[in-house]
C-alpha positions as CSV (number, residue, x, y, z in Angstrom):
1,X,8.4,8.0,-20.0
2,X,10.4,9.1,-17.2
3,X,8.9,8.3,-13.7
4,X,10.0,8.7,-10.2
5,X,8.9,7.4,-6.9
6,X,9.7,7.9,-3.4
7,X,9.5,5.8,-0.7
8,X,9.4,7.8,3.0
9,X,9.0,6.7,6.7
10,X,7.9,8.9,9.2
11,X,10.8,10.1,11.5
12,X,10.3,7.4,14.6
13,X,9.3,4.5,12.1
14,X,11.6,1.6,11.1
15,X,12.8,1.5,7.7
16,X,14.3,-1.1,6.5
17,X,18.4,-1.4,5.8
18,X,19.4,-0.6,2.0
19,X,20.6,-4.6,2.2
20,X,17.3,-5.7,3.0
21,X,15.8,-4.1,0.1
22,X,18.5,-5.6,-2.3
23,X,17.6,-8.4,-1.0
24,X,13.8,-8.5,-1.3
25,X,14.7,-6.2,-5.0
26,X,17.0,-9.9,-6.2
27,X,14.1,-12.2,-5.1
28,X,11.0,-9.8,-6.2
29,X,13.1,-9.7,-10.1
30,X,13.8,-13.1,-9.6
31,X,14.9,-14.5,-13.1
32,X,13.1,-11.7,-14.7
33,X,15.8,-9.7,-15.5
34,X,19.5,-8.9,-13.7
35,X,20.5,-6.4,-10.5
36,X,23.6,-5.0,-10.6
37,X,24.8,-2.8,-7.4
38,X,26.7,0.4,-8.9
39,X,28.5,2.8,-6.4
40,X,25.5,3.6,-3.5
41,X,22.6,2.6,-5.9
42,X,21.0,-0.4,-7.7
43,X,20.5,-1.2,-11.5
44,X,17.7,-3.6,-12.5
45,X,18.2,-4.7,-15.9
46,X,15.0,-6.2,-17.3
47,X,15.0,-8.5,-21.1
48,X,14.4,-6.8,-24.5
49,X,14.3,-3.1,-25.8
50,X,11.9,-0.4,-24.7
51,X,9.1,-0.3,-26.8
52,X,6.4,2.5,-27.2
53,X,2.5,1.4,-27.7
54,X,1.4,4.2,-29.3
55,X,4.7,5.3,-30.9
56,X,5.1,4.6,-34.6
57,X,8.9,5.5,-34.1
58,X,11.3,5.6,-31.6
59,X,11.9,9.0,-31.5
60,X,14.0,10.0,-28.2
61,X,17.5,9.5,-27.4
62,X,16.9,6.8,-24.3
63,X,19.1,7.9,-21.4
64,X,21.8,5.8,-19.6
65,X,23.5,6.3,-16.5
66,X,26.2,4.1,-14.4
67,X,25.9,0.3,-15.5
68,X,22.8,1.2,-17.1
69,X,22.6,0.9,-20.9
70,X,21.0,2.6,-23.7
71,X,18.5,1.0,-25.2
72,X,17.9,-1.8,-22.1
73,X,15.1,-1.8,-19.9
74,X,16.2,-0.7,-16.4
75,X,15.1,0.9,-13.4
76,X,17.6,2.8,-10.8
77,X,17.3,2.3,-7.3
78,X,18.7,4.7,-4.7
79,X,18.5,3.7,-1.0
80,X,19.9,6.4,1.2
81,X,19.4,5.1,5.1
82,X,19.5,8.2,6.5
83,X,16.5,9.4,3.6
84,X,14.3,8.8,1.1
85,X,14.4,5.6,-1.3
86,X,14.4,5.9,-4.9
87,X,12.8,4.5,-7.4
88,X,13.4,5.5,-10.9
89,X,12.8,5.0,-14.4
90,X,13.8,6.6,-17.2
91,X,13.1,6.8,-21.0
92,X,11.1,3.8,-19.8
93,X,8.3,1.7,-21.4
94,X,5.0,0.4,-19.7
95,X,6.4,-3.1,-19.0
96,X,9.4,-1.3,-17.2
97,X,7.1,1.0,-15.0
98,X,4.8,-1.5,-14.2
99,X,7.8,-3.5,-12.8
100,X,8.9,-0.4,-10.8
101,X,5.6,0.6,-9.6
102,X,5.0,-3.1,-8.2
103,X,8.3,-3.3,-6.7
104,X,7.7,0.7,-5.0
105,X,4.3,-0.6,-3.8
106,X,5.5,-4.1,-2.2
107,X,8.3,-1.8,-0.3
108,X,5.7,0.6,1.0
109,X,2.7,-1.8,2.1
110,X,5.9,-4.5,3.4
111,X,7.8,-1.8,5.7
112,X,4.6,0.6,5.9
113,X,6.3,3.4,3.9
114,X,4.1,6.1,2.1
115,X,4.7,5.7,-1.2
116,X,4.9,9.1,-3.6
117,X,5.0,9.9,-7.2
């Protein structure tokens, strides 16, 4: 299941620099999984294959983008200084969301963000 969230400041707050995140993103994954930086965005790669709980087959093409591989567990991170940061999943199982959704929510209560879905 594909998921997005959004990470937003209010125009006079201080958000914090793309390089802070990275950094925060490297410790918070830890040795959990890999983070590659690909052109202006991030690429957490996170061990084994998606897999479906209620899904007796694995019926949809998982998508890929930049560094990202089919059939890994990964979540894409866009973090634009000037706007929103970006979260993203994609084709992604519960594991890989929970990850993401911990990571968006650490961001948000850390730099006091609001945090959308």
């Amino acid at each position: 299941m594909s998921r997005d969230r959004f990470i937003t400041w209010a125009d006079n707050a201080k958000r914090p620099s793309p390089e802070a995140v990275e950094s925060a993103l490297r410790r918070y994954i830890h040795q959990s999984g890999t983070v590659e930086r690909v052109a202006s965005w991030l690429c957490v790669v996170l061990p084994g294959e998606p897999r479906f709980v209620f899904r007796e087959e694995e019926d949809e093409e998982p998508f890929a983008q930049g560094g990202c591989q089919q059939g890994e567990r990964y979540i894409e991170l866009f973090l634009d200084p000037e706007s929103t940061y970006s979260i993203l999943t994609r084709t992604a199982d519960e594991f890989t969301n929970t990850v993401a959704d911990g990571f968006a929510s650490l961001v948000a209560r850390h730099w006091e963000g609001k945090l959308e879905d």
